[in-house]
HTML snippet that shows the backbone in 3Dmol.js (N, CA, C, O; Angstrom):
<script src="https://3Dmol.org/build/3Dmol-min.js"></script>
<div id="view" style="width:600px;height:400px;position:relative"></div>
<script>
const pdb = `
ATOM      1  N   UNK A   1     -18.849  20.679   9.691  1.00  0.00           N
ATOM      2  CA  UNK A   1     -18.406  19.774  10.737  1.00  0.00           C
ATOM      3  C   UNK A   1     -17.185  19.018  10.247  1.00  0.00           C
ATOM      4  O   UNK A   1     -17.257  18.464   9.151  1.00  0.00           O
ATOM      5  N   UNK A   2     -15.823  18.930  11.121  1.00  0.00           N
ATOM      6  CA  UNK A   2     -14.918  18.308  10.895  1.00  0.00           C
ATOM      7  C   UNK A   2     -15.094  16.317  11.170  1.00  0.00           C
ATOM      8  O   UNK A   2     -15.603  15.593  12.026  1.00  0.00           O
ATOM      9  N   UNK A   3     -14.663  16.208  10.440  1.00  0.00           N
ATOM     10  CA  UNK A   3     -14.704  14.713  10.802  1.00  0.00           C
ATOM     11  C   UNK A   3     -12.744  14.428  11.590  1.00  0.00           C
ATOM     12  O   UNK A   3     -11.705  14.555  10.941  1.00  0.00           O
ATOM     13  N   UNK A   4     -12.844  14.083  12.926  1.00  0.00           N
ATOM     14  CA  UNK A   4     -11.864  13.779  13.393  1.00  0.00           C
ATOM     15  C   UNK A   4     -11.235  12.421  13.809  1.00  0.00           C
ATOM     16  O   UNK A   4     -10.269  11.978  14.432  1.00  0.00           O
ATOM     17  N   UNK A   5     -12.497  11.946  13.006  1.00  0.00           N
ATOM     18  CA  UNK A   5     -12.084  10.366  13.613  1.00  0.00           C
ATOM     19  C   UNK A   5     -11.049   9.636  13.154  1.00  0.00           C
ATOM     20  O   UNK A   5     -10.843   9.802  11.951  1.00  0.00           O
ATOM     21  N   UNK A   6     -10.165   8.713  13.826  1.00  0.00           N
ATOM     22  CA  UNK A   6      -9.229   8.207  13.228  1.00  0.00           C
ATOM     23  C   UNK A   6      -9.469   7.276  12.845  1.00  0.00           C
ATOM     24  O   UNK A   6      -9.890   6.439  13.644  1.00  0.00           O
ATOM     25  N   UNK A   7      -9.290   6.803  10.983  1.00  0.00           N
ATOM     26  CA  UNK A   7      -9.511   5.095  10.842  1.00  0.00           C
ATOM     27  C   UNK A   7      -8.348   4.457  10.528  1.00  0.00           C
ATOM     28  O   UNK A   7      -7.328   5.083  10.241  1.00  0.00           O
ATOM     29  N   UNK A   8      -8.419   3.105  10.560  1.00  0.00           N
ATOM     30  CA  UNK A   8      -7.893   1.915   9.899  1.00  0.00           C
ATOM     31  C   UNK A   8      -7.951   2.094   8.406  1.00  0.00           C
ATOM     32  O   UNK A   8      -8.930   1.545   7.901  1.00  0.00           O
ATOM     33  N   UNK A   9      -7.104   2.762   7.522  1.00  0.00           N
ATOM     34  CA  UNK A   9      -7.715   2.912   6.260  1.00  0.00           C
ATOM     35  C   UNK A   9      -7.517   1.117   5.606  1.00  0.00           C
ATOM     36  O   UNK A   9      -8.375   0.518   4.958  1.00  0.00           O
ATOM     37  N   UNK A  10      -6.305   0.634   5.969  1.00  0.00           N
ATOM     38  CA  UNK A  10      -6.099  -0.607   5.316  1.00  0.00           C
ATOM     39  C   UNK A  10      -7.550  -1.692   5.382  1.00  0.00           C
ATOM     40  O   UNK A  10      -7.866  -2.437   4.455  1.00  0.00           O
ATOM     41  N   UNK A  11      -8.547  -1.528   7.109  1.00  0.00           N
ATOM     42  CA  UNK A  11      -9.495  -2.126   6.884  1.00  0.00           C
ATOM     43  C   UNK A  11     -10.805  -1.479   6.190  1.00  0.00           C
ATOM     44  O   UNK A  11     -11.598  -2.040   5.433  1.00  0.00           O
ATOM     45  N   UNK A  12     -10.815   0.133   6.754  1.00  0.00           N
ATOM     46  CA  UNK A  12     -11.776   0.957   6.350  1.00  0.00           C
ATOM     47  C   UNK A  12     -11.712   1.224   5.085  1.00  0.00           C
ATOM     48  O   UNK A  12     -12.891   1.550   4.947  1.00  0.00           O
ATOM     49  N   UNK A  13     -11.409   1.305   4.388  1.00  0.00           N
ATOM     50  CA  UNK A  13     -11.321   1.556   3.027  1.00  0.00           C
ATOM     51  C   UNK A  13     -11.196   0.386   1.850  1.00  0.00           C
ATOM     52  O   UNK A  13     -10.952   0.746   0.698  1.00  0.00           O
ATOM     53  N   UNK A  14     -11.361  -0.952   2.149  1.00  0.00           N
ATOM     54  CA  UNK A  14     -10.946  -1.913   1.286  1.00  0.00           C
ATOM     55  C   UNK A  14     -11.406  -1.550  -0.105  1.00  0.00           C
ATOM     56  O   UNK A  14     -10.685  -1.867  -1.051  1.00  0.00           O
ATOM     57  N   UNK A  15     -12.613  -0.874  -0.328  1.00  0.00           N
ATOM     58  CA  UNK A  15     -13.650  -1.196  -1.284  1.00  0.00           C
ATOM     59  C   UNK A  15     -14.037   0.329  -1.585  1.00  0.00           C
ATOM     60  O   UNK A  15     -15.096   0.636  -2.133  1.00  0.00           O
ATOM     61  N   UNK A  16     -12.973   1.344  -1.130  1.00  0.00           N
ATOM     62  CA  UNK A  16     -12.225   2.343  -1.694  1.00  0.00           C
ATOM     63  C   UNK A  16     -12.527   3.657  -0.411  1.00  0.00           C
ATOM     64  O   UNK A  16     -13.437   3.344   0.356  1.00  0.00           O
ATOM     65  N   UNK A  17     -12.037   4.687  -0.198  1.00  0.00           N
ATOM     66  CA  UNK A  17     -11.754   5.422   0.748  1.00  0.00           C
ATOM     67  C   UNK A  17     -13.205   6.024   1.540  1.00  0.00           C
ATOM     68  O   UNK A  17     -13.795   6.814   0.803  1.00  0.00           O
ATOM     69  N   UNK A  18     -13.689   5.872   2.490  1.00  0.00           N
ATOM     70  CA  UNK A  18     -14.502   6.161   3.332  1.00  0.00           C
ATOM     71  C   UNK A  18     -15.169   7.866   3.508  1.00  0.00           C
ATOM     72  O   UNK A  18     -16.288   8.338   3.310  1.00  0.00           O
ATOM     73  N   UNK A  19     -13.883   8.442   3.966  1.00  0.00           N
ATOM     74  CA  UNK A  19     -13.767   9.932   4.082  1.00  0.00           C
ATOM     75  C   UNK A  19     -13.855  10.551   2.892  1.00  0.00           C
ATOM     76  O   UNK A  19     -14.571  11.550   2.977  1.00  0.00           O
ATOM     77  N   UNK A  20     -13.440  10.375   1.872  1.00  0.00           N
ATOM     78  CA  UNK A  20     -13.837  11.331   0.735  1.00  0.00           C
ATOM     79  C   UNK A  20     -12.853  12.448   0.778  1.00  0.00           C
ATOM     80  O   UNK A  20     -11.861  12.237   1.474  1.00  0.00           O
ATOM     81  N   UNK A  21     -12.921  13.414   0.267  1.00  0.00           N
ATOM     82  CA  UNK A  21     -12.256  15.036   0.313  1.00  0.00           C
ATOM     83  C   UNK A  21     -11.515  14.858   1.853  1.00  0.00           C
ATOM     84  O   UNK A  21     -10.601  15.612   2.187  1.00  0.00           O
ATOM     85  N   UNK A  22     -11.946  13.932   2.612  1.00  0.00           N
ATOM     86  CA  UNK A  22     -11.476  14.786   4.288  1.00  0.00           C
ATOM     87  C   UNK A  22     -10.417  14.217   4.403  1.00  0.00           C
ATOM     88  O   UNK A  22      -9.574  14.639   5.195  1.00  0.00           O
ATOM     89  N   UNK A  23     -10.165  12.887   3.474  1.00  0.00           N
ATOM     90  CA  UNK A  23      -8.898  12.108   3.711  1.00  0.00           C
ATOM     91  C   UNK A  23      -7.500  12.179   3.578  1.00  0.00           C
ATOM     92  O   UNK A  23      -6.928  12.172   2.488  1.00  0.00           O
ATOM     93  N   UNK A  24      -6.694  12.276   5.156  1.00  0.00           N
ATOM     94  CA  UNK A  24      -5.766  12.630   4.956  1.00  0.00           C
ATOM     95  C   UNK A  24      -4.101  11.918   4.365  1.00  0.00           C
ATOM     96  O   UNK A  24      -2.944  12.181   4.691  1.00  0.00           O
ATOM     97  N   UNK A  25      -4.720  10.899   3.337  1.00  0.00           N
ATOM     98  CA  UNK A  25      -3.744  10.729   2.603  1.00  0.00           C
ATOM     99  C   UNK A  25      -3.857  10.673   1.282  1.00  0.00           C
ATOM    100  O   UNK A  25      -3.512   9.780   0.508  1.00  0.00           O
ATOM    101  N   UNK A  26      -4.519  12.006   1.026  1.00  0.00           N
ATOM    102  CA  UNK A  26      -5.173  12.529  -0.571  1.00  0.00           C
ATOM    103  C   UNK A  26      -3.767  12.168  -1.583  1.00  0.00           C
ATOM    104  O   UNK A  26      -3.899  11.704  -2.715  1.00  0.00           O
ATOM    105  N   UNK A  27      -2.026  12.557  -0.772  1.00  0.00           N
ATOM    106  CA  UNK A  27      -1.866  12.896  -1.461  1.00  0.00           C
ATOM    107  C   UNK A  27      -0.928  11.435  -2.188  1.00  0.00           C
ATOM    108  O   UNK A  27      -0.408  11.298  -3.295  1.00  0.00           O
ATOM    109  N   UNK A  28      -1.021  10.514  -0.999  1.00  0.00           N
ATOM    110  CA  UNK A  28      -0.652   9.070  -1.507  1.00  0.00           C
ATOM    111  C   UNK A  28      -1.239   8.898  -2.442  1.00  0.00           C
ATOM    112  O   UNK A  28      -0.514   8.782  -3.430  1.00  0.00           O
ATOM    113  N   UNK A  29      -3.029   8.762  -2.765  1.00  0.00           N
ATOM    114  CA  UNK A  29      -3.966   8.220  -3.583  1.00  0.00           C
ATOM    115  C   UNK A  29      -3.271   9.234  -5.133  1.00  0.00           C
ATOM    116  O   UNK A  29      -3.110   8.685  -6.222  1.00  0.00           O
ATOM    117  N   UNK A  30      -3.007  10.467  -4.929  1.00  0.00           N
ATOM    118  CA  UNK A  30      -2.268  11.377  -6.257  1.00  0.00           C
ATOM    119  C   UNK A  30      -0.938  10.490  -6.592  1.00  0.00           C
ATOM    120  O   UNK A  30      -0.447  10.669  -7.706  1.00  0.00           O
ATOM    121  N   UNK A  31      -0.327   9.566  -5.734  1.00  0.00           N
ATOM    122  CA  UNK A  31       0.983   9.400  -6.575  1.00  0.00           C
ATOM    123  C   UNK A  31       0.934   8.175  -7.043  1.00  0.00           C
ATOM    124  O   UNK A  31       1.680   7.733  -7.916  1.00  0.00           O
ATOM    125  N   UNK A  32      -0.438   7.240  -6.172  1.00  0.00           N
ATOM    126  CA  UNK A  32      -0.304   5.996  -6.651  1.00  0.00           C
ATOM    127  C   UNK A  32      -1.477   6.057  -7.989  1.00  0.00           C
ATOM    128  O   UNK A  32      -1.652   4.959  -8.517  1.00  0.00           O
ATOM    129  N   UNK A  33      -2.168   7.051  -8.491  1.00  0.00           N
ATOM    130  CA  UNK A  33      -2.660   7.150  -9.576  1.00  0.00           C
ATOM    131  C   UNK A  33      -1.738   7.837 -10.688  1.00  0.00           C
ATOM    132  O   UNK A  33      -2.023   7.574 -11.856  1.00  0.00           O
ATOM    133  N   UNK A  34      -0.866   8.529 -10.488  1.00  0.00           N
ATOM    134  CA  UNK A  34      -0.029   8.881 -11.171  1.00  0.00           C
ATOM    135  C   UNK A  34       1.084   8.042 -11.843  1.00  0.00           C
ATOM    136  O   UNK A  34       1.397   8.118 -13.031  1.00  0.00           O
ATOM    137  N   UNK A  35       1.659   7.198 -10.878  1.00  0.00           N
ATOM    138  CA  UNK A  35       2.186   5.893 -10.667  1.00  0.00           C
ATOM    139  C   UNK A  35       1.461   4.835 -11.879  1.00  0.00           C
ATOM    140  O   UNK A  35       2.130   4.676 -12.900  1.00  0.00           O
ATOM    141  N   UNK A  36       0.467   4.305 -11.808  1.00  0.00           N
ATOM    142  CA  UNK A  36      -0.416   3.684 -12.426  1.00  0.00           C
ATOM    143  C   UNK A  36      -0.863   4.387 -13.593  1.00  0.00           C
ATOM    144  O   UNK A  36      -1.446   3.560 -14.294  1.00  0.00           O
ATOM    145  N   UNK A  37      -0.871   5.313 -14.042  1.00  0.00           N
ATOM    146  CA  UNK A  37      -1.046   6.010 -15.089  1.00  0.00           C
ATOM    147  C   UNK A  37       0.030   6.399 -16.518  1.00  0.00           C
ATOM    148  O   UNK A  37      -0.032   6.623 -17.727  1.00  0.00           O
ATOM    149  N   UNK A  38       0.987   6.293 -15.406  1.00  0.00           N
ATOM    150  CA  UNK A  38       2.653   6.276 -16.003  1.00  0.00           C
ATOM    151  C   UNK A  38       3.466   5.164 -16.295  1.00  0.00           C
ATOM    152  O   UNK A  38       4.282   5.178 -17.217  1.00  0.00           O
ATOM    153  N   UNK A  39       3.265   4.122 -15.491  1.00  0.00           N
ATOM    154  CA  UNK A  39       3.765   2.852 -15.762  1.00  0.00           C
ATOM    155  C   UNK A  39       3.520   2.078 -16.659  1.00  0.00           C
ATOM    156  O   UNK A  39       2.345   1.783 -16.443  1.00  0.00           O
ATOM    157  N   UNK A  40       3.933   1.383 -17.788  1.00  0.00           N
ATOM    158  CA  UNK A  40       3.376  -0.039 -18.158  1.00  0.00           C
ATOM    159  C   UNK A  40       3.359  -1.412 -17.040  1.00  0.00           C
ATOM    160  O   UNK A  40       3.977  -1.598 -15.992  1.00  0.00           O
ATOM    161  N   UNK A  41       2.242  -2.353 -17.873  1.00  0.00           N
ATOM    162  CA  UNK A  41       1.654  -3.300 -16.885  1.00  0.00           C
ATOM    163  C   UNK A  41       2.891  -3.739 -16.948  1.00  0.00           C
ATOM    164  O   UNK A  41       3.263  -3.895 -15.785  1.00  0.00           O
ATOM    165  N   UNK A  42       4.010  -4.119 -17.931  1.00  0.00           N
ATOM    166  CA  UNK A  42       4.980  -4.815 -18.134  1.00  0.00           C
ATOM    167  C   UNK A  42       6.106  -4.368 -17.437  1.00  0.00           C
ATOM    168  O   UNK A  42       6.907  -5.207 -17.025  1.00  0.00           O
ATOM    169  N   UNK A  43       6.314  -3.034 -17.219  1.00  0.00           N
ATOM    170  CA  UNK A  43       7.458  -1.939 -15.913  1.00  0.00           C
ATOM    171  C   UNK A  43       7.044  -2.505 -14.555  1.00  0.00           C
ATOM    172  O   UNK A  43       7.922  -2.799 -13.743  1.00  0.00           O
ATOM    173  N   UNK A  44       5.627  -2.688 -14.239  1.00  0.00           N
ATOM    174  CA  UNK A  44       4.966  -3.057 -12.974  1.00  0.00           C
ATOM    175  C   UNK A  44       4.938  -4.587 -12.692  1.00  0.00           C
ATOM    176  O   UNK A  44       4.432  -4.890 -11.611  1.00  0.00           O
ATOM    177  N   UNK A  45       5.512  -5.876 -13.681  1.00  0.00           N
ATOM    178  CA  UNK A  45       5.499  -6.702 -13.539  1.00  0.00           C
ATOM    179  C   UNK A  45       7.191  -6.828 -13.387  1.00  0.00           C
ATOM    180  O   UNK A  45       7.508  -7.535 -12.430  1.00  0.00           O
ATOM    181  N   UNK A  46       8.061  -6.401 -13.977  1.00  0.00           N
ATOM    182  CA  UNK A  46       8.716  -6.440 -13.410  1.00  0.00           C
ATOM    183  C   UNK A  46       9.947  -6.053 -12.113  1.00  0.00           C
ATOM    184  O   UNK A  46      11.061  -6.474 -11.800  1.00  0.00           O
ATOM    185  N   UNK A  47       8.862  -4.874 -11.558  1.00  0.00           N
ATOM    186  CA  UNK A  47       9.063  -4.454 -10.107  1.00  0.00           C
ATOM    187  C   UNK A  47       8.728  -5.589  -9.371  1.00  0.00           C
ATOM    188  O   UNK A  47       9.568  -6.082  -8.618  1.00  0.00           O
ATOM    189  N   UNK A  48       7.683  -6.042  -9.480  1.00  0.00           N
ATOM    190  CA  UNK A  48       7.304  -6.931  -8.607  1.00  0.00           C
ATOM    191  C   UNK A  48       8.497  -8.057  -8.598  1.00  0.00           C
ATOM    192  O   UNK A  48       9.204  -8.137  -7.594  1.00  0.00           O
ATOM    193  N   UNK A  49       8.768  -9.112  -9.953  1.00  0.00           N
ATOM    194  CA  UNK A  49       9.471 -10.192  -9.924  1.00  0.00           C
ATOM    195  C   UNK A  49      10.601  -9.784  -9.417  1.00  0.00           C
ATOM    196  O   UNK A  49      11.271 -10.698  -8.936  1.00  0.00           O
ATOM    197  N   UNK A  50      11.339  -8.084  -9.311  1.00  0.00           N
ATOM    198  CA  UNK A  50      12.214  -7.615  -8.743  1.00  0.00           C
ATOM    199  C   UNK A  50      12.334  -8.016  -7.053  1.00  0.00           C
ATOM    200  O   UNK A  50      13.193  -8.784  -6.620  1.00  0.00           O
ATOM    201  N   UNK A  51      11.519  -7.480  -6.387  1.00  0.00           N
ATOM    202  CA  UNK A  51      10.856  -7.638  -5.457  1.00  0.00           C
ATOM    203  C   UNK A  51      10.939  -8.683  -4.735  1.00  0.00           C
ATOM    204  O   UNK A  51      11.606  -8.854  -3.714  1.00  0.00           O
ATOM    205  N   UNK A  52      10.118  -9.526  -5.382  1.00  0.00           N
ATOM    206  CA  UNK A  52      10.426 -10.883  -4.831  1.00  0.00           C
ATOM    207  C   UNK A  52      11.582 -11.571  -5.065  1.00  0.00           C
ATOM    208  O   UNK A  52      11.808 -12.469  -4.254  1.00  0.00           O
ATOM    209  N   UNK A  53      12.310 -11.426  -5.862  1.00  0.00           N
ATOM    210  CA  UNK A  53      13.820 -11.909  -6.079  1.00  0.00           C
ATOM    211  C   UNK A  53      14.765 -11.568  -4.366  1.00  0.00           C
ATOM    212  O   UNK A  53      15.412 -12.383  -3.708  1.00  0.00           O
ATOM    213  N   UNK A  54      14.548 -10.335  -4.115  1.00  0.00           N
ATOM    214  CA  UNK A  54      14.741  -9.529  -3.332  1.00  0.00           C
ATOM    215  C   UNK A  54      14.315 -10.348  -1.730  1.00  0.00           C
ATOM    216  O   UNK A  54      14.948 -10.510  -0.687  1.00  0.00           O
ATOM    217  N   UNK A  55      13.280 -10.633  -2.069  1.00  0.00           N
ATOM    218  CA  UNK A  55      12.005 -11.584  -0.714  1.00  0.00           C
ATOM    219  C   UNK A  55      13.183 -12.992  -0.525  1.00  0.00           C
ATOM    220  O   UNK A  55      13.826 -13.213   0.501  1.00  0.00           O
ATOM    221  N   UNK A  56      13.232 -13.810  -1.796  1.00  0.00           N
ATOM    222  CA  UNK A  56      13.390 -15.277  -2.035  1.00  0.00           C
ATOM    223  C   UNK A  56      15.219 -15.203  -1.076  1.00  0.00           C
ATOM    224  O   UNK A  56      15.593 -15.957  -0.178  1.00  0.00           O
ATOM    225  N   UNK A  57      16.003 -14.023  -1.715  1.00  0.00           N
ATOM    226  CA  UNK A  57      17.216 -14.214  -1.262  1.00  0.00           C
ATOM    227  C   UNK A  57      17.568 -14.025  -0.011  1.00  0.00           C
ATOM    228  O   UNK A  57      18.627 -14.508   0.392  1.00  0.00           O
ATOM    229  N   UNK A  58      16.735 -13.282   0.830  1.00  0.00           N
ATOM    230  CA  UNK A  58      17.005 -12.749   2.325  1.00  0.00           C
ATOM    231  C   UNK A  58      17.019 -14.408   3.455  1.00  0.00           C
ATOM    232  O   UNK A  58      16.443 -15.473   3.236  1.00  0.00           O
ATOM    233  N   UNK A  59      17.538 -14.176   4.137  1.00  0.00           N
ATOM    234  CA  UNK A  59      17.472 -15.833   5.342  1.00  0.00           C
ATOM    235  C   UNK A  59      16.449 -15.459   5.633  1.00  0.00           C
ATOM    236  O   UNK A  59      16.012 -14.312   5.729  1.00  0.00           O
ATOM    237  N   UNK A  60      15.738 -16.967   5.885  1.00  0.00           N
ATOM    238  CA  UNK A  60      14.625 -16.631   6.743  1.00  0.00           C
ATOM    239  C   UNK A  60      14.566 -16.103   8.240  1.00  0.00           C
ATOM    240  O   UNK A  60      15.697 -16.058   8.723  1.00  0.00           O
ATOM    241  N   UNK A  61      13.819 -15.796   8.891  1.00  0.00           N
ATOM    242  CA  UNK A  61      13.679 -15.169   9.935  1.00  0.00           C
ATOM    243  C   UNK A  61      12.502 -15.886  11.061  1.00  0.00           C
ATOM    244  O   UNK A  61      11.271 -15.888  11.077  1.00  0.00           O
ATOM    245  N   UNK A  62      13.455 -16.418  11.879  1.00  0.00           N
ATOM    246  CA  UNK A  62      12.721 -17.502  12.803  1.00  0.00           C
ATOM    247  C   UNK A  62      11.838 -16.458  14.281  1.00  0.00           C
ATOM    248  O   UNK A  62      12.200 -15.548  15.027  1.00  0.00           O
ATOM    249  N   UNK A  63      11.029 -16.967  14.152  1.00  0.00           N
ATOM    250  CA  UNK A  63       9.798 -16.319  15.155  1.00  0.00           C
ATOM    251  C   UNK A  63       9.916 -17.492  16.155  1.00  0.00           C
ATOM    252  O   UNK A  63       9.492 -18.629  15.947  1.00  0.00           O
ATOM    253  N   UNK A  64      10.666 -16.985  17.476  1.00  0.00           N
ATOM    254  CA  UNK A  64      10.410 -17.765  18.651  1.00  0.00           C
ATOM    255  C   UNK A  64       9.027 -17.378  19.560  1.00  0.00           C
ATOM    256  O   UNK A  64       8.611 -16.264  19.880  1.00  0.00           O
ATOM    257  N   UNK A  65       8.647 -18.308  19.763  1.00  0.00           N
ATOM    258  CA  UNK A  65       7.767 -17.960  20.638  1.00  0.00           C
ATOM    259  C   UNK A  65       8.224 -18.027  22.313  1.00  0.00           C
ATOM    260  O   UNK A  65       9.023 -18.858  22.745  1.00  0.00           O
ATOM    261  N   UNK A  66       7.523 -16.943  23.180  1.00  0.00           N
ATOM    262  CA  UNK A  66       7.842 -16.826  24.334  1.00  0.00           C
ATOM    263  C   UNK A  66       7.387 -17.821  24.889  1.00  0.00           C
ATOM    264  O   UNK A  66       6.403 -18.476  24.545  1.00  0.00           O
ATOM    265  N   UNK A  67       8.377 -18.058  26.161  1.00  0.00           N
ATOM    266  CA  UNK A  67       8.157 -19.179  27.154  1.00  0.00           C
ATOM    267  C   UNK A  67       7.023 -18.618  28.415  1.00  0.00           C
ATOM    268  O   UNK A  67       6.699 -19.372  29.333  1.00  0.00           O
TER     269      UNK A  67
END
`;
const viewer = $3Dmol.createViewer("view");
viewer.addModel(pdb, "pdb");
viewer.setStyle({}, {cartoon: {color: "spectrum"}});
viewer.zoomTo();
viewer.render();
</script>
């Protein structure tokens, strides 16, 4: 039996992937373990402070609300 259902993986999966084998973004979970396997914590800390350097310099961006 196929499982066709579509989920929310960001909510369905918090506490790790639901579907198993059926999941169709096997091959994300391969690069972000690969990723993590390859990196130092110290390469990955400073992506991030990259990152946010990146966040801090942009203008902010004003959210009007509709009338």
């Amino acid at each position: 039996m196929e499982n066709t259902a579509v989920i929310n993986c960001a909510e369905a999966c918090v506490n790790g992937c639901v579907l198993g084998d059926q999941c169709p973004h096997l091959e994300y979970k391969t690069q972000a373990m690969k990723f993590v396997n390859e990196t130092s914590l110290d390469k990955m800390h400073e992506i991030a402070e990259a990152a946010l350097r990146k966040k801090m310099m942009e203008p902010p961006q004003w959210v009007l609300p509709e009338d």
